[in-house]
C-alpha positions in Angstrom: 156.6 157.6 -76.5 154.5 155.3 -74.0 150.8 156.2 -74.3 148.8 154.6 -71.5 145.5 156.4 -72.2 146.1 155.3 -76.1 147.0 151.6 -74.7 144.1 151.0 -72.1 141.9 152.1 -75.5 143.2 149.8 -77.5 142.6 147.3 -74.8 139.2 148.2 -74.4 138.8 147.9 -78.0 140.1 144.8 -78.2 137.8 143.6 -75.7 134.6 144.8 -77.0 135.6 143.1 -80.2 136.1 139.7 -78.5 132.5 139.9 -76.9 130.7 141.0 -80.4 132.2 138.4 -81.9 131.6 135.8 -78.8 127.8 137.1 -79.0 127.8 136.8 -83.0 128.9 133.4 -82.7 126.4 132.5 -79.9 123.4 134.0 -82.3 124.7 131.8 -85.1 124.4 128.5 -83.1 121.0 129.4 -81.5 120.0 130.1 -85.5 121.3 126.9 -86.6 119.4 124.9 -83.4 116.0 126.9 -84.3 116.6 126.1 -88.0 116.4 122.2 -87.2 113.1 122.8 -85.2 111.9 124.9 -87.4 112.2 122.4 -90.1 110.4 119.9 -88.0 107.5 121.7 -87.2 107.2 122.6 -90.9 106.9 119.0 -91.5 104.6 118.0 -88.7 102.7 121.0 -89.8 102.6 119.5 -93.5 101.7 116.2 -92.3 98.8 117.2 -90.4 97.5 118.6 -93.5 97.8 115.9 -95.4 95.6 113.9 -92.9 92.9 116.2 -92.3 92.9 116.6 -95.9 92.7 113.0 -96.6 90.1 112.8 -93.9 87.7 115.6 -95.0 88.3 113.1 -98.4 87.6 109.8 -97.2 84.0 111.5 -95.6 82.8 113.2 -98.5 83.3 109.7 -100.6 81.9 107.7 -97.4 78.6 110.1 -97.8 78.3 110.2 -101.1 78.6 106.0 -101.4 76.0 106.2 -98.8 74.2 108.1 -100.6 74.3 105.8 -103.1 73.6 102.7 -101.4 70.5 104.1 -99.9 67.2 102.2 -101.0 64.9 104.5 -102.9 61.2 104.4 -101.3 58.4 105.1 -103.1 55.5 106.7 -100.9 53.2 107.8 -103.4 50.8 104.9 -104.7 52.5 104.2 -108.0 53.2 100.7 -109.9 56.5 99.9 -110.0 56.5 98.1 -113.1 57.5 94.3 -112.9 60.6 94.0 -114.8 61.0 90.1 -114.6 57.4 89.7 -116.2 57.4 88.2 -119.9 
């Protein structure tokens, strides 16, 4: 025996099912496109790291050559003993 209450149901059904699995599908694409720019701004992010890293490097060593190279000057009266003498 014919149903049509039981059959517009099952339609419905059917059609719910289609758009869940539509809207699943459309979350899964949108996933896989974020995943790609997520991936690239984990890299940029890396790579900016690595240069202000290698920055905050390069002018601690720059300072401390400085540092270095700087003449030492004497401002109290002593002798500075004459190494060349014989």
């Amino acid at each position: 025996m014919f149903n049509p209450i039981s059959e517009t149901q099952t339609v419905e059904h059917h059609r719910r099912e289609l758009l869940r699995q539509a809207r699943l599908q459309r979350l899964a694409t949108e996933i896989q496109r974020d995943q790609a720019k997520l991936h690239e701004r984990f890299l940029a992010m890396v790579g900016d790291l690595m240069v202000s890293g290698g920055s905050r490097l390069k002018q601690r060593y720059q300072d401390a050559n400085q540092s270095l190279s700087t003449p030492i000057i004497y401002d109290a009266p002593h002798r500075i003993p004459d190494l060349t003498a014989k």
